[in-house]
C-alpha positions in Angstrom: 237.8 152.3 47.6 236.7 155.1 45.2 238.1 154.6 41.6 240.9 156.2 40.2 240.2 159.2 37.8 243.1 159.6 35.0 244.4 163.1 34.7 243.3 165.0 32.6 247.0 165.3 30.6 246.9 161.2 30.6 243.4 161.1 29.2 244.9 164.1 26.4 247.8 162.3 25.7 246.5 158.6 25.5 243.6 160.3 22.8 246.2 162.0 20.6 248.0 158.3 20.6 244.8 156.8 19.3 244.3 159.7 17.0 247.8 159.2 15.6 247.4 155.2 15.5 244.5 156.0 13.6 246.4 158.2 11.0 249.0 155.7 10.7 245.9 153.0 9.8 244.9 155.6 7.3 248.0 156.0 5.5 246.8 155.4 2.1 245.1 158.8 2.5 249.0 160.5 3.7 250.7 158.9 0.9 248.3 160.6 -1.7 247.8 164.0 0.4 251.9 164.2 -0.3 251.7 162.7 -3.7 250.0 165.0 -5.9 252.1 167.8 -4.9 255.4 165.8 -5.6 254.0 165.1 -8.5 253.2 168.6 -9.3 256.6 169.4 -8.3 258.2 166.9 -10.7 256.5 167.4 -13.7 257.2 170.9 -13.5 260.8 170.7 -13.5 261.1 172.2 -16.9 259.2 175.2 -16.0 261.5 176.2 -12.9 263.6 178.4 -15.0 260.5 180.4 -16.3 258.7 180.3 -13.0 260.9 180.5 -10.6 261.4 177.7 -7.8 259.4 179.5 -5.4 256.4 179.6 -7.3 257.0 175.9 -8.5 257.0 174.9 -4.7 254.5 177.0 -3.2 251.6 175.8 -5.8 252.7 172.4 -4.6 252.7 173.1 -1.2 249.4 174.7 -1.4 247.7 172.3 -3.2 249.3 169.8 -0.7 247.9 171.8 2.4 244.4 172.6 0.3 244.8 168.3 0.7 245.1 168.0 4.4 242.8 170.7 5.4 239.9 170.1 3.4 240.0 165.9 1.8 241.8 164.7 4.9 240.8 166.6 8.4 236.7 166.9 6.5 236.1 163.8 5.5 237.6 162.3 8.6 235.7 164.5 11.0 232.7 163.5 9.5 233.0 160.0 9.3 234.0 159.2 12.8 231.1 161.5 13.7 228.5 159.4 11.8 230.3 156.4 13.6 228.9 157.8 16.7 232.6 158.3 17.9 232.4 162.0 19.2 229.4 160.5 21.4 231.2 158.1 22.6 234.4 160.6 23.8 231.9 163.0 24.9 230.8 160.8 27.5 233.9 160.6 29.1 235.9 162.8 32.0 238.0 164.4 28.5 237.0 168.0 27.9 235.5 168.5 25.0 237.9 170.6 23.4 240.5 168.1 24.2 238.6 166.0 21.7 239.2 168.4 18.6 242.4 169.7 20.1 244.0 166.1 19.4 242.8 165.8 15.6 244.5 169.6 14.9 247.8 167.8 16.6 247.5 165.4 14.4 246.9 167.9 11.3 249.9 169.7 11.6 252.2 167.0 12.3 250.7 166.2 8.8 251.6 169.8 7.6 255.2 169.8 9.0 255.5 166.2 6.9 254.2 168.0 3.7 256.6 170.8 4.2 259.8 168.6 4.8 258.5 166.3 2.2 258.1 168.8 -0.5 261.1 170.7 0.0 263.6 167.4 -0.1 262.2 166.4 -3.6 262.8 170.7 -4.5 266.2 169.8 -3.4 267.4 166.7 -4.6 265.2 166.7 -7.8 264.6 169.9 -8.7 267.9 171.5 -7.2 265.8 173.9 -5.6 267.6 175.5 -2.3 266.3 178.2 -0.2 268.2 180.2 2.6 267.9 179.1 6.5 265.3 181.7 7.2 263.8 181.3 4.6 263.5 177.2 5.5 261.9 178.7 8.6 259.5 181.6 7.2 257.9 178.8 4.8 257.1 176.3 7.7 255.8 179.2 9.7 253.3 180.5 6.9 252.7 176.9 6.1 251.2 176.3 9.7 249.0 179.5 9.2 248.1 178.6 5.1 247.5 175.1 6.7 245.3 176.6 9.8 243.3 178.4 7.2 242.1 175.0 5.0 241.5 173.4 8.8 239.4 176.0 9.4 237.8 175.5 5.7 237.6 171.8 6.3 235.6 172.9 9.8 233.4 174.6 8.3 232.4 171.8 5.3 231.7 169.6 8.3 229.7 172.5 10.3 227.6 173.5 7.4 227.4 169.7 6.2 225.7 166.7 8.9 226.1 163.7 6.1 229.3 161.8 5.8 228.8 161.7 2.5 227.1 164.6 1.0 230.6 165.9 3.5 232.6 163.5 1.3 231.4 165.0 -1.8 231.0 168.6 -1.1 235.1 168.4 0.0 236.1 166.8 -3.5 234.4 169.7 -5.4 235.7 172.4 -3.5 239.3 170.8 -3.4 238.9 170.3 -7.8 237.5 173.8 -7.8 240.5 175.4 -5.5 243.2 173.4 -7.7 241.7 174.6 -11.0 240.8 177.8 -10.4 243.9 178.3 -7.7 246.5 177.0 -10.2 245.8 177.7 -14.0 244.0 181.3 -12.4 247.8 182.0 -11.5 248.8 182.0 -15.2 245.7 184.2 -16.2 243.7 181.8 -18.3 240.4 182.9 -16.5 241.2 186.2 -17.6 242.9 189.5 -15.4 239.0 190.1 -13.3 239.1 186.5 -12.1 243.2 186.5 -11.8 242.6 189.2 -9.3 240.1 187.6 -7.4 242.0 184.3 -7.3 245.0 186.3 -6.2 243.0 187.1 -2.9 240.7 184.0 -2.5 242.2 181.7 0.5 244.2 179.7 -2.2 245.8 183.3 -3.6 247.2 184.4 -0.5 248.1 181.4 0.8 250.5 180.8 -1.7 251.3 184.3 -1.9 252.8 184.3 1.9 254.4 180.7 0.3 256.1 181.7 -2.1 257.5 185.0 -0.6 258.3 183.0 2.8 260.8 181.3 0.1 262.5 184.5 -1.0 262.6 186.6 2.2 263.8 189.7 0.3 260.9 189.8 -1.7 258.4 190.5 1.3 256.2 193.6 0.5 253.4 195.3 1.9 251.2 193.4 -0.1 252.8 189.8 1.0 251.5 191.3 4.5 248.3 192.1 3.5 248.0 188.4 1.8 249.1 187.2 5.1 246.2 189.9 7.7 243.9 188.0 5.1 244.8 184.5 5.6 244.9 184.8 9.3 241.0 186.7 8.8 239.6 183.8 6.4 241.0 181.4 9.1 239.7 182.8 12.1 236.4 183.4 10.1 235.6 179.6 9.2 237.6 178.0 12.3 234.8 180.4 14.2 231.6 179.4 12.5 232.7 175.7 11.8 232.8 175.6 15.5 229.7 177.2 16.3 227.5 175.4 13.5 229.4 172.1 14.3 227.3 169.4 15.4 228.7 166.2 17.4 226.1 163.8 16.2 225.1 163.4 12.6 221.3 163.1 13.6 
């Protein structure tokens, strides 16, 4: 009697139940991915009347989605890879694209958290409330600011075969995006680099943010910001994938 081979949906969905029991075993890293940005959030509290709650939660958002993308999905890419896991997967009836398909599940189900997360400490903290559509607008520009730091993360670990030296490389860039991304915003860089922040990934990500928040406010320039981040994250989704390698040797 010739064995039975699993479908292909029971194979998919029995990987993204290992890939989400593996998150769950790794939830030291969730707790801090949404912990800085409450953090943010909180300690800014005084500053909400100056700033504006929009720009109080989309800096925290971002920074919480800069998180994800590039600390979380990186480093954990590349360490299973160097575990010879990927090999391993390979070799079975899964598609490949299965494989990678399941961790970006994963990812934004870790993005949808962040975005419920930060706006029910805006609420009951901060007293921070934003209209129905614009509850919606956010969590849909949060899925495409999150797709963009995915694609970033992809790329760290395309350009990058060492777990470490991976490791590494994401910390810097994450430090460098929160410095530059955040104190850039209040021009301490001066107005040449405020400009250039304003339309690096982190720039336009929270510019599509923080105008998701006030609907209104949407201008031709929000839609630029947002042509942009869809073109920085089809750009390193496209040559993360192409320079990716699934062993580490």
């Amino acid at each position: 009697m010739e064995p039975k081979i699993p479908k292909f949906s029971d194979a998919f969905l029995s990987l993204l139940r290992a890939d989400f029991t593996t998150q769950w075993r790794n939830r030291r890293s969730v707790i801090m991915s949404l912990l800085l940005p409450v953090i943010i959030l909180v300690s800014w509290k005084g500053l909400i009347d100056k700033l504006g709650g929009a720009f109080a939660l989309s800096i925290s958002m971002n920074i919480g989605l800069t998180a994800i993308g590039i600390m979380g999905y990186a480093i954990s890419v590349s360490r299973d890879r160097d575990k010879g896991v990927f090999q391993r997967l390979r070799v079975t009836p899964i598609p490949t694209y299965f494989i990678m398909l399941s961790r970006l599940i994963v990812q934004l189900a870790m993005i949808a958290l962040l975005t419920l997360f930060v706006f029910i400490v805006g609420y009951n903290y901060d007293k921070i409330t934003l209209s129905p559509f614009g509850y919606t607008l956010t969590f849909i520009t949060a899925f495409i600011g999150g797709g963009l730091y995915l694609g970033l993360g992809q790329l760290i670990v395309g350009l990058v075969k060492n777990s470490d030296t991976v490791n590494s490389t994401s910390r810097l860039v994450y430090i460098g995006f929160i410095i530059l991304g955040v104190f850039g915003e209040f021009g301490l860089f001066g107005n040449a680099l405020k400009s250039a922040i304003h339309w690096s990934p982190f720039g336009t990500v929270k510019t599509i943010l923080s105008t998701s928040m006030e609907p209104a406010s949407w201008n031709s320039q929000t839609t630029v910001a947002l042509l942009a981040t869809i073109i920085y994250a089809i750009v390193f989704s496209f040559l993360g994938i192409r320079w990716f390698k699934w062993e580490s040797r």
